[in-house]
C-alpha positions in Angstrom: 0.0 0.0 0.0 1.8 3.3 -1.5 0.4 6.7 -0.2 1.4 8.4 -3.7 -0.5 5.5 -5.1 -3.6 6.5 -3.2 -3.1 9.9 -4.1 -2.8 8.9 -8.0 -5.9 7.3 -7.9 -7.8 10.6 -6.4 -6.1 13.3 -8.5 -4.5 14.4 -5.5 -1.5 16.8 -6.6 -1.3 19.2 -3.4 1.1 19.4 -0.7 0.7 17.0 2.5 4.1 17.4 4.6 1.9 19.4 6.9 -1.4 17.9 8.8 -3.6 20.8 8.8 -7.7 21.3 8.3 -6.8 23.0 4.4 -5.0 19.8 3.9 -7.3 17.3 4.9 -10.4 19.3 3.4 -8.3 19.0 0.0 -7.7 15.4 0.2 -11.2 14.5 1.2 -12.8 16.2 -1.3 -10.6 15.1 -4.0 -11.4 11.7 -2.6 -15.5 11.6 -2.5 -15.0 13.0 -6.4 -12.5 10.3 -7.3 -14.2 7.4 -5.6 -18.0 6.7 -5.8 -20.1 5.4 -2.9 -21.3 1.4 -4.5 -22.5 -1.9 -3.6 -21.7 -3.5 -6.6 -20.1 -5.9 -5.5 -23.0 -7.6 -3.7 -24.8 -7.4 -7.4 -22.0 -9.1 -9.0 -21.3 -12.0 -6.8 -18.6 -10.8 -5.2 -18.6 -9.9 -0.9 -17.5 -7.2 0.3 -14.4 -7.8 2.8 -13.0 -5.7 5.5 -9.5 -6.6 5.1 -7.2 -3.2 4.8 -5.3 -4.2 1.9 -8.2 -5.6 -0.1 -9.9 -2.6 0.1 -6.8 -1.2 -1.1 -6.9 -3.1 -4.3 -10.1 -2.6 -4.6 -10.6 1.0 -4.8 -6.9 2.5 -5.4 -5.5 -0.5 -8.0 -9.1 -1.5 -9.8 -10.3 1.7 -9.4 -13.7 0.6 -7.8 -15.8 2.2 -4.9 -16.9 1.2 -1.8 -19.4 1.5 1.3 -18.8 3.6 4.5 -16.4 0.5 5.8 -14.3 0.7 2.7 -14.1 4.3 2.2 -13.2 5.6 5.4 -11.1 2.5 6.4 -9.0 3.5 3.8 -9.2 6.6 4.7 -8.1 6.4 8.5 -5.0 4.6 7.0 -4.2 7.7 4.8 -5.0 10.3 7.1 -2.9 7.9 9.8 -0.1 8.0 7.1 0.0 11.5 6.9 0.2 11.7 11.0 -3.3 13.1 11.5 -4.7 12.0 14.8 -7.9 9.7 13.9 -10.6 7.4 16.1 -13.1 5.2 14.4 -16.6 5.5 15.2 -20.0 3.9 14.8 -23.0 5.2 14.0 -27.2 4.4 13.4 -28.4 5.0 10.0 -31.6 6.7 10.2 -34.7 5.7 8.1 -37.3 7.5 7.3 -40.0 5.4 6.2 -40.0 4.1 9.9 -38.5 7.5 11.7 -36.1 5.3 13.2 -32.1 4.7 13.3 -30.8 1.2 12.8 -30.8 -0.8 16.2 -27.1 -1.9 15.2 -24.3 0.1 14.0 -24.4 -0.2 10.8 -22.0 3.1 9.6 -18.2 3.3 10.0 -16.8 7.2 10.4 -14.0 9.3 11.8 -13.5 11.3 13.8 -9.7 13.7 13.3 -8.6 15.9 15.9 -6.7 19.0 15.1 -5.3 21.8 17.3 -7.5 20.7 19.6 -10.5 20.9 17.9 -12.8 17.5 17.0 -13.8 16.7 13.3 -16.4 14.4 11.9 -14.4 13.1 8.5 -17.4 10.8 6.4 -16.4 9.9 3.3 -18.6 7.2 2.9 -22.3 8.4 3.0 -22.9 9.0 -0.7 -25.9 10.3 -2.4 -27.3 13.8 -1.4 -26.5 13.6 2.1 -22.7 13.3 1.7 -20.5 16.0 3.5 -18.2 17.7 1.3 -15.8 19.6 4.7 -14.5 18.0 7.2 -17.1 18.9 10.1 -16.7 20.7 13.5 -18.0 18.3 16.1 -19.6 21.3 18.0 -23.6 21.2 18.6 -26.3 23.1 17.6 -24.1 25.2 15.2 -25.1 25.5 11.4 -22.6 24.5 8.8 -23.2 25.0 5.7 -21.7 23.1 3.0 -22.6 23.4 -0.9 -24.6 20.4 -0.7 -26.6 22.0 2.3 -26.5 22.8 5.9 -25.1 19.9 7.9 -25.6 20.7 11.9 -24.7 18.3 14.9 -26.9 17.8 17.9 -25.6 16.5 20.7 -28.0 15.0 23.8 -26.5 13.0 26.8 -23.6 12.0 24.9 -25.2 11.1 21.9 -24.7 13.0 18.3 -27.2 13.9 15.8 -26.4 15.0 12.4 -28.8 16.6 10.5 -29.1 18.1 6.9 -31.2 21.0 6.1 -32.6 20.5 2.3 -33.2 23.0 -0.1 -36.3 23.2 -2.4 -36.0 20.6 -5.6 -36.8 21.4 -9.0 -37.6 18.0 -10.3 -38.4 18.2 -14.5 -39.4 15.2 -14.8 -41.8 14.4 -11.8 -43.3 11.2 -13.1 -40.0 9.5 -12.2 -39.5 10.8 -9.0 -40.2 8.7 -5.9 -38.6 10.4 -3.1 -39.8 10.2 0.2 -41.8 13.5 1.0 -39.8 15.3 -1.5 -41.7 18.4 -1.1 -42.6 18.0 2.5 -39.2 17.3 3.9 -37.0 20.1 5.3 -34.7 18.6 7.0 -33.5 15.0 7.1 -32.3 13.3 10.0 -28.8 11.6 8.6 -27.5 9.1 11.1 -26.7 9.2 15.1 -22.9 8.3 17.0 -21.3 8.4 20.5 -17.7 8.9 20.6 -16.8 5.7 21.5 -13.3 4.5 19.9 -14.1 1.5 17.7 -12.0 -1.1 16.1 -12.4 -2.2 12.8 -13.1 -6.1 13.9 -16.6 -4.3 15.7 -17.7 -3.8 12.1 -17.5 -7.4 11.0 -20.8 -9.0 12.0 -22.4 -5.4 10.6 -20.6 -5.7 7.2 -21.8 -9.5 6.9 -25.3 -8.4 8.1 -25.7 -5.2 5.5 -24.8 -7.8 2.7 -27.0 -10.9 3.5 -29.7 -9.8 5.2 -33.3 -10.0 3.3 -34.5 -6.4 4.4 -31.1 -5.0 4.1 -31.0 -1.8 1.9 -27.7 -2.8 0.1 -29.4 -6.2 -0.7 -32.0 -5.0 -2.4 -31.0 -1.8 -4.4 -27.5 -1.6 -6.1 -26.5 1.7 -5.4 -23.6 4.2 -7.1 -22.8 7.6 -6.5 -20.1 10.2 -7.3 -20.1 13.4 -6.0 -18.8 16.0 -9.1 -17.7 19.6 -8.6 -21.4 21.1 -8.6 -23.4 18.4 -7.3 -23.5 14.3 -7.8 -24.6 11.7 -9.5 -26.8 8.3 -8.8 -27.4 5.1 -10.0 -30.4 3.2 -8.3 -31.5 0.2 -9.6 -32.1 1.3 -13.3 -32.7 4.7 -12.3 -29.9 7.2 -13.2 -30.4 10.9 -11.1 -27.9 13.7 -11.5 -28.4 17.0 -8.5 -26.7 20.3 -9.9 -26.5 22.0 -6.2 -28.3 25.4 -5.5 -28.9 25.6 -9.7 -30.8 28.9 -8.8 -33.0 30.6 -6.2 -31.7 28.0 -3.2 -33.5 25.5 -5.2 -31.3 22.0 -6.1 -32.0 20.7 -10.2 -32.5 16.8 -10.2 -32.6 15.1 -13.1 -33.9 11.4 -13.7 -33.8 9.5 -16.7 -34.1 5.5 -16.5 -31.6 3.3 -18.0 -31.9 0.3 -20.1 -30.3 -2.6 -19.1 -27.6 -2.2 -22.5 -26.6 1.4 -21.6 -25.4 0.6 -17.7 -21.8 -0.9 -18.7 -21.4 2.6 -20.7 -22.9 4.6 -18.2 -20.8 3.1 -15.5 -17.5 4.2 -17.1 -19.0 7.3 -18.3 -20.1 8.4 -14.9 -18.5 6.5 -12.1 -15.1 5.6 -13.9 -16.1 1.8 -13.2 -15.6 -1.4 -14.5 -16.6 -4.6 -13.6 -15.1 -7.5 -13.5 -18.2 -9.5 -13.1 -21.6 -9.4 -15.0 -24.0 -6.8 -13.0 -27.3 -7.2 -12.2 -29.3 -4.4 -11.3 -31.5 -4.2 -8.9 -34.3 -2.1 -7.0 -36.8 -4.2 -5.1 -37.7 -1.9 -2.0 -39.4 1.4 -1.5 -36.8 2.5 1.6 -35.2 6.3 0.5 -31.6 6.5 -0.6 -32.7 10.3 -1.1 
């Protein structure tokens, strides 16, 4: 495993001799737009492994994504590499259709701490509800980011984060099937304590996510790729690009669905991805990815 390698595969030409907040902004970002936020694996026959170096292989050397346990494994051990100071925590996915969070953890992120001050680093999140900045583990506080404003709640030890959602300009509304698309203001994201975890706490979660009848990952494939205005998603056969705050605080989305010849193309076009294995699409439940 070859940090310049790493940064080869993310585009990453800047500086990184000194660990500081521009740095590790830079490096993240270049990261969530280099690597996309997938499950295809599980949709191609393959499982999805915890193993440092085979996530490695799998997302610097064949150029691949991940989930939240591959992303921001890898990168701990980049930010570890470059002498930042990082913990790995566990968080509960909320979802909506049952205003609930998972009763396991079932989301790996980090948390950095520099001059004394905590971030949340997430790379792994995806689709419209992925932080683009390192985020100031301080409650109550608005921060906005391009894709939104992110805020952290914090209540007997236990996080919150949040995302408040612009207005959507959908063209296309017969293809839209959001939850509350309209009606929702703000979107609960996932909860945390800031208890240290180990990488071996993930297992049973990872095996669980990828076998388990009712588990989102099982039945949608999911990829997504954040771009320099906004990101793209592939759901099932459903293809949706968000151009962030096109105009009046108002997000464009775009949906157009794919046909089951154009998703090889439109994997490479899009996501820089190509599969090994022959890919089955597939979108069998009505939970929200957006």
């Amino acid at each position: 495993m070859d940090i310049k390698e790493y940064f080869a595969r993310i585009a990453y030409q800047g500086s990184y001799d000194k660990p500081d907040l521009a740095t590790l902004t830079d490096i993240f970002q270049h990261h969530i737009r280099a690597v996309p936020f997938e499950n295809l694996s599980l949709h191609c026959g393959e499982s999805i492994e915890l193993d440092l170096e085979a996530t490695y292989n799998k997302i610097v050397r064949k150029k691949r994504g991940g989930w939240c346990m591959e992303n921001n494994h890898l990168l701990s051990w980049v930010l570890k590499t470059l002498g930042y100071n990082v913990t790995l925590l566990g968080s509960n996915v909320y979802v909506p259709e049952y205003d609930t969070y998972a009763d396991i953890i079932d989301h790996l992120l980090l948390k950095v701490v520099l001059d004394d001050k905590s971030y949340i680093v997430d790379g792994g999140f995806g689709m419209a509800y992925q932080m683009w900045q390192p985020m100031e583990l301080v409650s109550g506080t608005d921060q906005p980011q391009t894709p939104g404003v992110f805020r952290f709640l914090e209540e007997g030890g236990v996080w919150y984060l949040e995302k408040v959602k612009r207005k959507q300009w959908v063209p296309n509304q017969s293809l839209s099937t959001s939850h509350n698309v309209e009606q929702e203001v703000c979107r609960r994201v996932y909860l945390f304590t800031l208890q240290p975890r180990d990488i071996e706490e993930f297992r049973a979660s990872n095996t669980h996510l990828q076998t388990a009848p009712d588990s989102l990952f099982v039945t949608k494939s999911i990829c997504s790729l954040q771009t320099a205005n906004g990101v793209w998603a592939l759901v099932g056969w459903k293809l949706t690009e968000i151009k962030y705050n096109y105009k009046d605080n108002m997000d464009l989305v775009e949906i157009r669905i794919l046909a089951d010849e154009e998703m090889e193309k439109t994997l490479k076009e899009k996501f820089n991805i190509t599969l090994d294995k022959k890919f089955v699409p597939i979108n069998t439940s009505r939970l929200s990815v957006f």
